[in-house]
N, C-alpha and C positions, 0 to 999 in steps of 0.2 A: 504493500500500500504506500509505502515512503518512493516509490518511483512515480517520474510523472508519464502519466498516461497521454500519450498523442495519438496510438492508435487507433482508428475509427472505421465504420462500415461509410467506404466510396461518398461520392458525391450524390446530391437530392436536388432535384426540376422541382421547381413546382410552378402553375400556372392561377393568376389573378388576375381579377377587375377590380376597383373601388370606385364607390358614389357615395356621397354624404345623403343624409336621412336623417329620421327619428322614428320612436314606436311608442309604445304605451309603457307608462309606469306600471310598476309591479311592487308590493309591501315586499317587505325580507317574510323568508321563510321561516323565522325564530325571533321572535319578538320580547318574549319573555327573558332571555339573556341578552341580549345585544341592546344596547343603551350606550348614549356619550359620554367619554368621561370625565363631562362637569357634575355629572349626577352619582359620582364616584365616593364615598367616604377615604377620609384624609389616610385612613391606615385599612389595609386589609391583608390579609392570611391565606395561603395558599400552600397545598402540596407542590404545586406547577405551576412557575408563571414562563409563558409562553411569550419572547416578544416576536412581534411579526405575524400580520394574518396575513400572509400570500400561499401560492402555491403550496410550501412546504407545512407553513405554521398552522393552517386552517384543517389540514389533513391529520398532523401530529395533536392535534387539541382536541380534536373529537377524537380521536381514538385514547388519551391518556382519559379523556373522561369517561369511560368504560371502567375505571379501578380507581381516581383519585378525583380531588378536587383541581379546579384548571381556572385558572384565570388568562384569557389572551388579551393582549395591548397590541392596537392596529392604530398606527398612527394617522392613516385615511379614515373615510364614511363608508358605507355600504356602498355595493354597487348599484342595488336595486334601486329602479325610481331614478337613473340617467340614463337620460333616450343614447347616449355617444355609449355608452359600455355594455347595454341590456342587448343591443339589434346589431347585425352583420353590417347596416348601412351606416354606423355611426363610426366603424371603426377611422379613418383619417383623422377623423373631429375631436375624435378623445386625445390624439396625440400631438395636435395640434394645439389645443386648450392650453396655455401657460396660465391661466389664471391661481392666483397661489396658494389655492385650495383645490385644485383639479387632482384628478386622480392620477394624473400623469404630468410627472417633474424634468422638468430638462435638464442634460447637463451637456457639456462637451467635453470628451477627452482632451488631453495636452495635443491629441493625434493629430487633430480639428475633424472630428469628427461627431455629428449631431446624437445625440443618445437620450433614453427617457428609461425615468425610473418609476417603479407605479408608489403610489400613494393611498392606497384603498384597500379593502377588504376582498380578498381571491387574491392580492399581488397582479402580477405578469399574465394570468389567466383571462383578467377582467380587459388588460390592453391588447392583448397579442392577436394575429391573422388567426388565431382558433386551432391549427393544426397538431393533431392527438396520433404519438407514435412513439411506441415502447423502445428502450434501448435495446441494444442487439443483444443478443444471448453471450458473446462476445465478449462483451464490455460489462453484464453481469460475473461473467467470473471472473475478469481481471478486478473489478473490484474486493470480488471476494463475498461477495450476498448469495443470499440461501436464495436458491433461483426459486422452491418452492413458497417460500414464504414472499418472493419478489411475485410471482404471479397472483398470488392469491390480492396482495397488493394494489394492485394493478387492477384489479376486476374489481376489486370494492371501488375504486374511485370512477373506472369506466359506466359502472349501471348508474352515478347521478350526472355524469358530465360528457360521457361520448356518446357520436353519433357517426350514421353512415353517412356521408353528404351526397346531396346530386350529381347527376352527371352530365351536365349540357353540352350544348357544341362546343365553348370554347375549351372547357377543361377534357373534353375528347378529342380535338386536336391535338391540344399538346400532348396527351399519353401518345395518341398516335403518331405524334413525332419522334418520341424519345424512343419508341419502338423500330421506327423507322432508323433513327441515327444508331442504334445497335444498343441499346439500354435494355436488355435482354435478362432474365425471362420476361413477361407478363405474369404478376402474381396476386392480379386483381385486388380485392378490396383486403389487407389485413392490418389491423394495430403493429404489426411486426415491423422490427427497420431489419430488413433482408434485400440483397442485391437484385436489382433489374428493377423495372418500373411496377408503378404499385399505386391503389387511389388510396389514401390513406383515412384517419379518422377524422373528425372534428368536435368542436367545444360546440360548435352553433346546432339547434336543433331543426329540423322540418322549415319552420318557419324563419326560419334565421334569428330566434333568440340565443344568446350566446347564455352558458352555461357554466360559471368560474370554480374555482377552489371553495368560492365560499360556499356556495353548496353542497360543500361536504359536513359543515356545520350539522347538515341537518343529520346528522348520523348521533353527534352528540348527545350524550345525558342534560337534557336540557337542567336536573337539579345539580350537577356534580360541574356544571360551565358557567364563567363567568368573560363575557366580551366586552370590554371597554373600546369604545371607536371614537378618534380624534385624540391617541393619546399616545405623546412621544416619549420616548424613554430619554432619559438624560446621561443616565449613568447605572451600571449594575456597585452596586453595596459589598463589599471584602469585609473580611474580617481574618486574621490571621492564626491558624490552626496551630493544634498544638505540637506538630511536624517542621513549622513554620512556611506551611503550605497555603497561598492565600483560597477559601471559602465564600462563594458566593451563599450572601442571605437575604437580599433581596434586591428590590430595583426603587428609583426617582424617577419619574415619572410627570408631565403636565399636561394640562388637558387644555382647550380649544383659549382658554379664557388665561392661562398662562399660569394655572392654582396650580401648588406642586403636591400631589401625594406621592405617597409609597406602599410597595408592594412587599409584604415578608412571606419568607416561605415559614410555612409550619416547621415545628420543631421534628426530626425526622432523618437519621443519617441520607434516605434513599429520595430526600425531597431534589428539586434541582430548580434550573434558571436555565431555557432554550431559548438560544438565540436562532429564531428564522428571519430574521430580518432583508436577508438576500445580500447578494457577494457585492454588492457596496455597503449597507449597512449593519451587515453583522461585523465584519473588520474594523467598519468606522466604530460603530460604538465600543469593541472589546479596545480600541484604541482611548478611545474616549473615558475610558474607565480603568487605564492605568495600564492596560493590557496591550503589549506590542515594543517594537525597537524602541528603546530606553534612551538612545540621543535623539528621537525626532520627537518621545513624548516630551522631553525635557525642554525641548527648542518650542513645543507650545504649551509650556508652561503645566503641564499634567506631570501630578505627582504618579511615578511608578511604581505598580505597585506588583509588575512581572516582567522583567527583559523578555520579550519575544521578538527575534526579529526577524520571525515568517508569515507573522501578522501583516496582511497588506502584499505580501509577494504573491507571484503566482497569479495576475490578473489577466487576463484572457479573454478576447470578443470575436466569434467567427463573423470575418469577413464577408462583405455580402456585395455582388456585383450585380448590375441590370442591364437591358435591354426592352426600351418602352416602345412598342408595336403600332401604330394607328393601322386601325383596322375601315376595312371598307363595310364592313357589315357587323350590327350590332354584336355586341358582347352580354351574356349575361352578370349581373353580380355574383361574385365569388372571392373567394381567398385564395387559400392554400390547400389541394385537394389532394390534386396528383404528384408523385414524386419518383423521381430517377436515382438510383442506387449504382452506381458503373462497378463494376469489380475492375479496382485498380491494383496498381502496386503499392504497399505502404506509402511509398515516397511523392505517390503521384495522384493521392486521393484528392476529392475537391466536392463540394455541396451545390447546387444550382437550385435558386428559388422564385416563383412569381410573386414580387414584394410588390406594397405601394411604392410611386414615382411623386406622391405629392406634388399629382397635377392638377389644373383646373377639370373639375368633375364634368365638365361639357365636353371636353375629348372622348373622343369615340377609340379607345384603347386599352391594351391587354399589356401587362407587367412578365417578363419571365425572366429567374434571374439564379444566382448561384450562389450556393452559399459553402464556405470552405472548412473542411471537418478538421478537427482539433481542437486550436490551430498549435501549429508549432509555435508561434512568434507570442512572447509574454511580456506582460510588464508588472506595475505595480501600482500602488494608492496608497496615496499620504491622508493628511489632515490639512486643510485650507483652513478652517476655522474650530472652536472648541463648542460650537451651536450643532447638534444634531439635524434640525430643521436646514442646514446648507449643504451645499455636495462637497465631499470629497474631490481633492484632486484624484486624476487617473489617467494614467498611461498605459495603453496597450500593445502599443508598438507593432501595430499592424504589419507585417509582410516584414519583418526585422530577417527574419528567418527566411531566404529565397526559395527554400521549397515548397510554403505556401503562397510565393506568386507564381512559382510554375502550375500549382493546383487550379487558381484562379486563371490564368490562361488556358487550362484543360477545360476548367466547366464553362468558362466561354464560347470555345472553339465547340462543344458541343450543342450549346445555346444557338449559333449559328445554323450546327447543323438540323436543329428541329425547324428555325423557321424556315431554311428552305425546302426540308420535304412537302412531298406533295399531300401529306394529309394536314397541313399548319398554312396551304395555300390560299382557303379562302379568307384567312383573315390576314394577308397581307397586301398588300397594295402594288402591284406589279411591277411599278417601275422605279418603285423604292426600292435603293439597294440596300445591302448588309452596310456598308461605308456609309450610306446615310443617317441609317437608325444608331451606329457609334456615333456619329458625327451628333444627334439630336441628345444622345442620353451625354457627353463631353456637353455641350453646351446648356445642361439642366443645372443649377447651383444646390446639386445635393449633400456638399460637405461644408468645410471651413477650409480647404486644404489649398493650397501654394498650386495652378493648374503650369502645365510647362507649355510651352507658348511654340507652335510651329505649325505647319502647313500638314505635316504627317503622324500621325499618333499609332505607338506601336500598341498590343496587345495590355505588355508589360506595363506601359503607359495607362493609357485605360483603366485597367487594377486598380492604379495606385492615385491617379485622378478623380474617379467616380466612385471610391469607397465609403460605401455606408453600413452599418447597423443592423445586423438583423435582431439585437434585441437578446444574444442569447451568452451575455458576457457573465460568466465566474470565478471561480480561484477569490484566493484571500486568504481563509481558514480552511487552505486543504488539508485533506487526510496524510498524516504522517507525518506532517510539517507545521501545524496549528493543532489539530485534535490528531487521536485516536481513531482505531477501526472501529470503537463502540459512538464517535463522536465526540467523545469527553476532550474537553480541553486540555491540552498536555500542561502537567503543572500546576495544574489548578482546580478545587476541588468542586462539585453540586452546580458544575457548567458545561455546556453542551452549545454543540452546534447545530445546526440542521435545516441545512440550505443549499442554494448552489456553489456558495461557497466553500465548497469544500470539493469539489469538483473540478479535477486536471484537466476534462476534456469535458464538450458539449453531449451526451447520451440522445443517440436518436436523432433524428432529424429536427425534431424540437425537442428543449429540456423539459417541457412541463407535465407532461405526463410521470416522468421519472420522479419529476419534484415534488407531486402528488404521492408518487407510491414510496418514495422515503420518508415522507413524513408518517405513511400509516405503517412502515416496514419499522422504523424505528422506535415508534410509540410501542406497537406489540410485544418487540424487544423489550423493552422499558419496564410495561407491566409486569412482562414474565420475570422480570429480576425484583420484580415488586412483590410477585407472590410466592 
């Protein structure tokens, strides 16, 4: 587990339209525990206080509430009741939202690259293209998880949050291209990330209501859970053991109105303090709380109260490249459906995805783009300020590593070859070239980045020009290097991780499924050493 993991199942197509919208509000599923937490008393008690209700945290809190008491803190609101996060048509709108309560927070790497963090209740669930797909079987035993209890996992979060999606023309051209350009087998519709082309899952149901993390809430012992929503952690509580080992025993805490409570854990060798906050904000705060490289906490001024200095390393964002299509004939809405899997060489692996372009929604066009599995290339996260409410500095050091911009010139040069097959023909414009459509997506201002100035733009170029986000960055608190194979914070007593940050490589074509099934893989864990 102390090794880092860059190996991954091949590159993933996937094919998308976006239009802005709205739908109907919807009450939360659980009303009787989730309340804000200005309605919070000043001191409360807990077997488990959980920070972070995203992917991870909303999965690990209903399942420890099966055996113990549970308190989670979600620094966002509910998802239910926003037309941008509840409907497939709102997705652009939510991430476009800066407003400083939105559910989605901007930041920019040092990279200059545009990035968002969620803010709400489900995490990354509630913002993301929806797309639902298991990590490889693969990538389960390099980790080292009990593949049967990974499965089982895995299906409890699938029966409230996956679904089969449709299959209309435009996302059955592109399978039928990638089938065409050699993305072999066809393996039709499976939650599996297995090689050759595939239609995979999704979060959004029938009707295109998107379906989060928080939904797993509803699994919860509604008497044994407590949800505070708008409430940010400041800081986790040490105290130092009689080992001289520091002891997490509770957390600080403020709610919308800037009142500070605290969280204690009950008295209990096996009680703990999990951090799901996600692989900017669980680093940030174990920083934040004394936890991390002892000269950068000292340079902001934080008393230390653990030298770590692999706190913050180990940060990592799979590249994501495009190619935006104007089509002669309608597109349907969609996201992320279909996906291409290459069986490559390790060295030569790469992702290909149909992302938003963050265009005006009156273009008549389809997104197909790449996304780069790993990645090899890593960086790291500081502390910009001592306010949890701010972002982290972050470097990711895209394409540092040249192997992953040969990948991304692979899942190009394939992106190519779907739109010229002849089953991706009718939605191309005939006397639009390949040179044009690079030539549209170089002239789109989708980064912050330094563009290089010339009459000819190589592949290579391209890449490293037109690099954005797919949203699926972690590391920080990896396994081996920050916690344990059990999660446990090395060094440190009644703390836990459990997030993507802990994560050497991206699982799957998307992380969020995985993120889901750690969270209930590790709670069960949990109990069982409970009872």
């Amino acid at each position: 587990m102390g090794t880092v993991w860059w190996r991954s199942l091949g590159a993933a197509f996937f094919a998308a339209t976006f239009l802005y919208g709205s739908c109907n509000s919807e009450p939360a599923p659980y009303p009787t525990f989730a309340r804000d937490a200005t309605l919070a008393p000043p001191i409360v008690f807990y077997d488990y206080i959980v920070v972070g209700g995203g992917t991870s945290g909303c999965a690990l809190a209903a399942t420890l509430s099966e055996g113990a008491n549970v308190l989670l803190l979600e620094r966002g609101g509910l998802p239910y009741g926003n037309p941008h996060i509840s409907n497939i048509r709102g997705f652009a709108a939510s991430l476009l939202d800066n407003s400083p309560t939105s559910a989605s927070q901007t930041f920019v790497s040092t990279d200059g690259v545009i990035n968002h963090r969620a803010r709400v209740l489900g995490g990354g669930s509630a913002l993301n293209a929806g797309f639902y797909t298991r990590a490889s079987t693969d990538y389960v035993r390099r980790v080292g998880w009990d593949q049967k209890l990974v499965n089982e996992s895995y299906e409890w979060a699938e029966k409230k949050v996956a679904f089969r999606p449709p299959m209309l023309a435009w996302q059955s051209a592109v399978r039928d291209g990638l089938l065409e350009a050699g993305v072999l087998p066809y393996n039709g519709f499976t939650f599996d990330h297995i090689y050759g082309t595939k239609v995979g899952g999704t979060i959004f149901d029938e009707d295109g209501n998107r379906h989060t993390a928080a939904d797993l809430l509803e699994y919860a012992d509604p008497t044994k859970i407590t949800v505070y929503l708008n409430a940010t952690v400041y800081q986790i509580l040490f105290r130092i053991g009689v080992l001289g080992r520091p002891r997490a025993y509770g957390v600080l805490y403020r709610d919308a109105k800037g009142q500070k409570h605290v969280a204690y854990l009950k008295v209990g060798l096996k009680n703990e303090i999990i951090l799901s906050a996600g692989a900017l904000g669980s680093p940030q705060l174990l920083m934040l709380s004394g936890i991390g490289p002892a000269e950068h906490l000292r340079a902001q001024q934080i008393r230390v109260v653990l030298d770590h200095p692999m706190v913050g390393q180990g940060m990592a964002d799979n590249p994501m490249n495009a190619l935006v299509i104007p089509s002669p004939e309608p597109i349907e809405l969609s996201l992320i459906q279909v996906v291409g899997i290459p069986c490559l060489s390790d060295e030569q692996q790469t992702a290909i995805a149909a992302g938003e372009a963050y265009l005006n929604s009156t273009l008549q066009a389809g997104v197909i783009l790449e996304k780069i599995a790993g990645p090899f290339s890593t960086g790291h996260m500081e502390l910009e300020t001592k306010d949890p409410n701010d972002n982290p500095r972050v470097t990711f050091n895209y394409f540092k590593n040249p192997q992953d911009l040969q990948r991304c010139v692979d899942g190009m040069n394939t992106i190519i070859k779907v739109i010229n097959s002849e089953s991706f023909s009718r939605f191309r414009f005939p006397l639009m070239s390949v040179q044009d459509l690079v030539d549209l997506m170089v002239a789109i201002p989708v980064n912050l980045r330094p563009r290089r100035v010339g009459d000819t733009v190589s592949m290579e170029d391209f890449c490293v020009d037109t690099l954005m986000t797919i949203w699926h960055y972690h590391g920080g608190c990896q396994v081996g290097r920050v916690v344990d194979r059990d999660y446990r914070v090395l060094g440190v007593d009644a703390l836990r991780v459990v997030d993507g940050s802990t994560y050497y490589d991206s699982p799957g074509t998307n992380p969020q499924a995985t993120c889901m099934m750690l969270g209930r893989y590790v709670g069960q864990r949990i109990l069982d050493e409970r009872s």
